[in-house]
C-alpha angles and dihedrals in degrees: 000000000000097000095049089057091045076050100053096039098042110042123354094196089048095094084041093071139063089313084089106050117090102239097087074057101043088044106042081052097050082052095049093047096054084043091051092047097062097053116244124195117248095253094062088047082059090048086049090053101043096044082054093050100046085048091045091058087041094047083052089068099040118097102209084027103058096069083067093045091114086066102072091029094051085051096043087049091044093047079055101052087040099052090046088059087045088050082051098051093058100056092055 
């Protein structure tokens, strides 16, 4: 909620523009999925949620940046979902 209220009052094109197309998602999955294949701890996994989330809230600001701003915030989703099948794993 809040982003899209940094959205409306910052800039009103920016949803317009490449923040809608499906590579920042294709590519931050590719990514994830070579990420997912070698086996990182889950503290890494942390460290990778928490670095996409802290550029995601600097790309915002950015005025050439923010047009890539799916890409931290797709890895740090997909960390997310990553870590909590990892959480899963272990229970079994």
């Amino acid at each position: 909620m809040i982003l899209v209220i940094i959205i409306d009052v910052r800039d009103k094109t920016m949803l317009t523009r490449t923040l809608g197309s499906g590579w920042g998602v294709l590519i931050s999955g590719v990514a994830m999925a070579a990420l997912g294949m070698t086996g990182l701890s889950m503290d890494i996994w942390r460290g990778i949620i928490i670095t996409g989330m802290l550029m995601t809230c600097i790309m915002i600001w950015h005025r050439q940046w923010r047009h890539y701003v799916l890409l931290p915030s797709c890895i740090a989703l997909l960390s997310g979902l990553m870590l909590i099948v990892m959480n899963l794993k272990m229970l079994e």
